[in-house]
Phi, psi and omega in degrees: 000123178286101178263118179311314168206151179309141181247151171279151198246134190255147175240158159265160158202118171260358166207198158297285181000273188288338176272000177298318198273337168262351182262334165314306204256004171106025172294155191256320180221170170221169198219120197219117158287148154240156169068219181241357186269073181188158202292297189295026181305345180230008205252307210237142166283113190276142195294158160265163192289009154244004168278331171346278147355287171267007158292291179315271176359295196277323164309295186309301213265032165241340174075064176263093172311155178241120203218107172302117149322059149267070190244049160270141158306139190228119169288173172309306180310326166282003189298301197289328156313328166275325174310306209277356175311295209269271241281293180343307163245033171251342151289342170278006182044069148270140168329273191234173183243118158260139223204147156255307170267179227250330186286335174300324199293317187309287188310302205299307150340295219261006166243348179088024177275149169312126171243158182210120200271143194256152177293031147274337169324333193071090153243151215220323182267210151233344173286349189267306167331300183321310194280329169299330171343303164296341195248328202237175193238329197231153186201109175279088160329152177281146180268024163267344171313137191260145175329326193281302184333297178329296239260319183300321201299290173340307167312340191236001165278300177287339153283308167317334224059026199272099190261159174265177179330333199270353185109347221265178134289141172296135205242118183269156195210123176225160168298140173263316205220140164163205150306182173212162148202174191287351195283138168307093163072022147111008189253116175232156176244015183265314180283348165263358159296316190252021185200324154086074197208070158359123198269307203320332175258008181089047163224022144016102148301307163122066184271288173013312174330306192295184177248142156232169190225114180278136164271115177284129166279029204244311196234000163071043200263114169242151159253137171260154196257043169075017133107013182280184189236062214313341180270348174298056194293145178292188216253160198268122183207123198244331153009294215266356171221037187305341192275325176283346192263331164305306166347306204288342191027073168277156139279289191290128118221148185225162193271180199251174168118024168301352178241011204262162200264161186329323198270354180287317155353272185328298196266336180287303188287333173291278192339303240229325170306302188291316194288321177257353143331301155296337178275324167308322203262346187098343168268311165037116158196162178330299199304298201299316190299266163356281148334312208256355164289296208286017165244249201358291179316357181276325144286179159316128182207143168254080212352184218247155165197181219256349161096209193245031164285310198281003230008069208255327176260152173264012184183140172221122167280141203280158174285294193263191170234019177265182161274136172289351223305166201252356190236142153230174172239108177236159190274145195240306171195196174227138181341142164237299173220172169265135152265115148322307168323303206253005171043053160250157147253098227266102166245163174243126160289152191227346170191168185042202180270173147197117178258180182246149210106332164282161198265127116320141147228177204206119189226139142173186202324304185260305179306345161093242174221117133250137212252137159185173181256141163293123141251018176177142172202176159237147178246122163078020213062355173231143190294074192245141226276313185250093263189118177246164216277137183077002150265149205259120207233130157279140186205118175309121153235167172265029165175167219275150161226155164222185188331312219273318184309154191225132195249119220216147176245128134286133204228135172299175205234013197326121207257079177317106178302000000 
């Protein structure tokens, strides 16, 4: 198989944690809100303006690119807070600014930093690419396009020549993996209608989310719509055809999931990581597919479609208003120290069991998400199968842990039909 160009795999990251955990498993970029002026402003705990610094900082020495979030509709009271925003992190060596209003476009311009247009523009066309052209290097397709669209647009880049500020032909960018939701490119007004809490400012209530029941108001007849969850489309997974979406001669993709938890990261970007990966080297294939479904399926999901690429369906709706994930994580205790030497590890359970033979998981700022089976451990200093709540437990690990860290038994999931 011939892949026309390398794609880059974009991470989400909503705290240290998940970004430790997309640079861990093999992210190409990261995408980060700070503060509040970004679409996860309530979904994810967000970096602050002295967090800059050590975002670069930890990108660079993975050679990660870096991309600031400001694509919220922006009001006047905000102009100066996206200027020092903008200013902040352009002394932090971030890559890029991803932006919507013109004035983010602006701000961002007038200091020389990388724009990069966010898919609340909608942009659906190569005459809207021509005119962003000027302001931006990167561009997010609208997520209603379907792969043939896509694939046109790309084409006509490279035949135009249309190039951005850097000199570069201009870089398509599409979602891969993630939420959906019903607002045209993520702009809804329904959670400020009805809470008066802005999807459009990163404060989503998620009512879409919910189960509702239609009333006829003429006879006061209700109906359940068959137990769907009808504003609820299930989550965007793109894995099973990865090879028409290189086709399609995207650069970027990226996945969703800035409010989503570390391990959730951790398992999306390995996935995906291995997949455009396989495509380069030439194995890509079904067998390879099947696996890397059933590790997606482990994490948070409202199952999975294929979204408005292919175009064959026009919608599949979540069952539930919950996650299908096939794994959960419950917590058990926390880090106490590390040995180096002995590449062990010392936690205190604080609830349930954890025998060997269980799946761990290890989450925190700098340690990320990590996964591994217990195969051997001591409680208490003696070499025993089980360690209980209020034991003090040693476990060989292949990486650091510290005081700060949360120790988690991953448990199957019985997934409700």
């Amino acid at each position: 198989m011939s892949i026309m160009q390398k794609i880059e795999l974009m991470a989400p990251a909503g705290n240290f944690e998940s970004l430790q955990a997309a640079l861990d498993n093999g992210a190409d970029s990261v995408y980060f809100g700070v503060e509040q002026l970004n679409m996860r402003a309530r979904a994810s705990i967000n970096f602050t303006l002295d967090d800059l610094q050590e975002i670069s900082r930890r990108c660079k020495e993975k050679d990660v690119r870096t991309y600031l979030t400001l694509n919220t509709i922006i009001y006047d009271h905000d102009l100066s807070i996206v200027k020092t925003l903008i200013k902040k992190a352009k002394e932090a060596d971030i890559t890029a600014v991803i932006a919507m209003d013109q004035a983010v476009i602006a701000s961002a311009r007038e200091v020389g930093m990388e724009v990069h247009i966010s898919t609340q523009i909608n942009i659906t066309n190569v005459e809207t690419v021509k005119f962003y052209a000027i302001f931006a290097d990167t561009m997010v397709l609208s997520r209603e396009l379907s792969l043939s669209q896509v694939k046109k647009i790309t084409k006509q880049i490279e035949k135009d020549q249309i190039k951005g500020p850097s000199g570069k032909l201009v870089e398509i960018e599409i979602f891969g993996h993630g939420a959906l939701c019903m607002a045209v490119s993520g702009k809804c007004y329904m959670s400020l209608h009805s809470h008066n809490s802005s999807a459009n400012r990163g404060a989503c209530k998620q009512n879409c989310r919910k189960k509702y029941t239609v009333i006829d108001q003429e006879t006061g007849f209700e109906m359940e719509l068959d137990n769907e969850y009808i504003m609820s489309p299930k989550d965007l997974c793109t894995i099973d055809f990865l090879d028409q979406v290189a086709d399609a001669g995207i650069k970027v993709l990226k996945i969703e999931g800035r409010g989503r938890a570390p391990e959730y990261v951790a398992k999306v970007i390995k996935c995906y990581r291995e997949a455009i990966d396989s495509l380069e080297n030439g194995t890509y294939n079904k067998n390879e597919v099947i696996i890397w479904m059933q590790e997606l399926e482990k994490v948070y999901n409202r199952g999975f479609w294929n979204g408005y690429y292919l175009g064959q369906k026009l919608g599949e709706w979540s069952k539930g208003s919950g996650s299908h994930a096939t794994q959960k994580k419950v917590y058990i205790g926390k880090g106490v120290h590390y040995f180096p030497k002995a590449n062990v590890g010392e936690f205190k359970i604080e609830a349930y069991d954890l025998c060997i033979g269980d799946t761990i998981l290890v989450t925190g700022p700098t340690t990320g998400a990590k996964e591994i089976k217990v195969k051997e451990m001591l409680v208490n200093d003696e070499k025993l199968n089980k360690g209980s709540k209020d034991d003090s437990i040693t476990i060989p690990l292949n990486f650091r842990i510290r005081p700060s860290d949360k120790l988690y038994k991953i448990v199957e999931h019985k997934v409700e039909a």
